[in-house]
Structures are given as structure tokens and as C-alpha cells.
N, C-alpha and C positions, 0 to 999 in steps of 0.2 A: 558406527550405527548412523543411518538417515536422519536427519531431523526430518519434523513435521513438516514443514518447507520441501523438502528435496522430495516426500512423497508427494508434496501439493504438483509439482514441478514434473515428476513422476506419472502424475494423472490417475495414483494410488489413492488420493484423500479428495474431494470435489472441491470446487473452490469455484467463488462468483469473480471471475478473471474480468480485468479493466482495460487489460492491456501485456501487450507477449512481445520479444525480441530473441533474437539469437542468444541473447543472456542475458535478459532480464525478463522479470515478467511481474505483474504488478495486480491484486487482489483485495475485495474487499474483507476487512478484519469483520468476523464472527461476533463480535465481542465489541462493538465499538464506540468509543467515545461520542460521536457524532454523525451522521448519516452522512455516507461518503467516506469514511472515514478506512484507509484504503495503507494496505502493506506494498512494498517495492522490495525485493529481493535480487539477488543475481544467483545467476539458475547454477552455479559454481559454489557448491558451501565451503564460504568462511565463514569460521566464528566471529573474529572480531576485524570489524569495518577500516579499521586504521593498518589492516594487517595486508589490506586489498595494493594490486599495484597501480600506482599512481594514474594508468591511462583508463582502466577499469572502473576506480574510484570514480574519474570523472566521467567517465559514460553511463554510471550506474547515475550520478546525483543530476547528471541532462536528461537522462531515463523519466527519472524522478521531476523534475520540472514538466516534461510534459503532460504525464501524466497530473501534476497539481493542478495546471493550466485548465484540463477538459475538468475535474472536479471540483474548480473554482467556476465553471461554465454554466456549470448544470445543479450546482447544490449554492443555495442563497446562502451566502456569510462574507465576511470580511477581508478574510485573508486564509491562505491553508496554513497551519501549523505545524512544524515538522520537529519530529522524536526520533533519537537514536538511543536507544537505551545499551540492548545490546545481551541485558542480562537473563529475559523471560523464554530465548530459544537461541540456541548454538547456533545460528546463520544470521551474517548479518542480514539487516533490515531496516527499513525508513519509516515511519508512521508518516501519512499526509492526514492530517485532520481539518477537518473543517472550522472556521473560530469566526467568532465576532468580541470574545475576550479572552485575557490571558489564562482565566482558570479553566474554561472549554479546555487545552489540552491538560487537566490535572488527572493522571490516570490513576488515584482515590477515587474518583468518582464511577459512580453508579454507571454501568454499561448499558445503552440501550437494549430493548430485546425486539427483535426484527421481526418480519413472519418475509417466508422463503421466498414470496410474491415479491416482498418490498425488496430485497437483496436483489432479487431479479431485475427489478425494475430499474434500480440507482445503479447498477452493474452494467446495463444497457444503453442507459442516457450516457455515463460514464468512457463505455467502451467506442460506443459512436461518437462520440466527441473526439477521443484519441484519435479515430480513423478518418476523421473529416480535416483536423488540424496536423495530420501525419506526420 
């Protein structure tokens, strides 16, 4: 069965996309801890990230780096914060959060609630950034 991801990837579920590769593609979280605050997937469901082969791994986590770069560009904080949980959806995935401290990524906390404008908008700064710093 697809995870949510593989629909997203699909073009079944909509999703405020940052950024797209041959196999990766990378979106803002729905649900997010922090404005910006953006999932990195490979467009190949595996469950778990440690399970990925070694050249993939690292293409997925330089994937990941760029896209942190344009969302440390365009969203004021510190530093991006990065989550692998691994447990909340069968594909892996990277959280990039945005932080200016260590409890900004405690994902107990209260999820911002966006309007579809704003998502638009931090998706846009976000995705032109990607494509300016290519």
C-alpha cells in the first residue's frame, strides 16, 4: 500500500513543493513546527532511512542540504534543525526546521496553523531560492 508520500510524489495528494529531482523531492510540512519547516523524501519508498543504499543515502542528505541552504535564505533563524524520526509514516524522511533554540524542534509542541496563502507564499520564496542557488 502507498504511503502518503508516494501519493504526494504521485501528484494524488497536493503538496506546497520546495523543490524536485529525479529522486528526490522536498515539501512543506502541513503541520509544522516552524514556518518553513519542510519534509525531504526520496521519491523510492523506503521505510527506514538506514535501509537506503549508501550512494542514495548520500544524495538524499546533499538533496537535503540544499534545500536547508534556500530555507535558511528566506525564513530568519539560526540555524535549520534536522529530524529523522522515521516512526509517524512508512517512507523515509528528513524534517528541515527552522530553530533559533534547541526546543523550536520539540515535536510536543503545538503545530502552527498556516492559511493556504502563507504556505504558498514560504513555498515560493523557498522554491526560488532552490532554483537560483541550483
Amino acid at each position: 500500500m502507498a504511503t502518503i508520500f508516494s501519493k504526494i510524489i504521485n501528484g494524488d495528494i497536493p503538496a506546497y513543493k520546495v523543490a524536485e529531482s529525479d529522486d528526490f523531492m522536498a515539501f512543506l510540512d502541513i503541520n509544522p513546527l516552524a514556518e518553513g519547516h519542510t519534509l525531504v523524501i526520496p521519491k523510492v519508498e523506503t521505510n527506514y532511512i538506514f535501509d537506503m543504499d549508501d550512494q542514495e543515502y548520500a544524495n538524499f542528505f546533499l538533496f537535503a542540504k540544499k534545500v536547508a541552504h534556500a530555507i535558511k535564505s528566506v525564513i530568519p533563524c539560526t540555524k535549520i534543525g534536522v529530524a529523522v524520526i522515521g516512526l509517524e509514516v512508512a517512507h523515509a524522511h528528513i524534517h528541515l526546521v527552522p530553530i533559533n533554540d534547541v526546543y523550536d524542534i520539540d515535536f510536543k509542541k503545538e503545530k502552527l496553523k498556516l492559511s493556504k496563502e502563507r504556505f504558498l507564499e514560504i513555498s515560493g520564496l523557498i522554491a526560488d531560492k532552490v532554483k537560483t542557488d541550483g
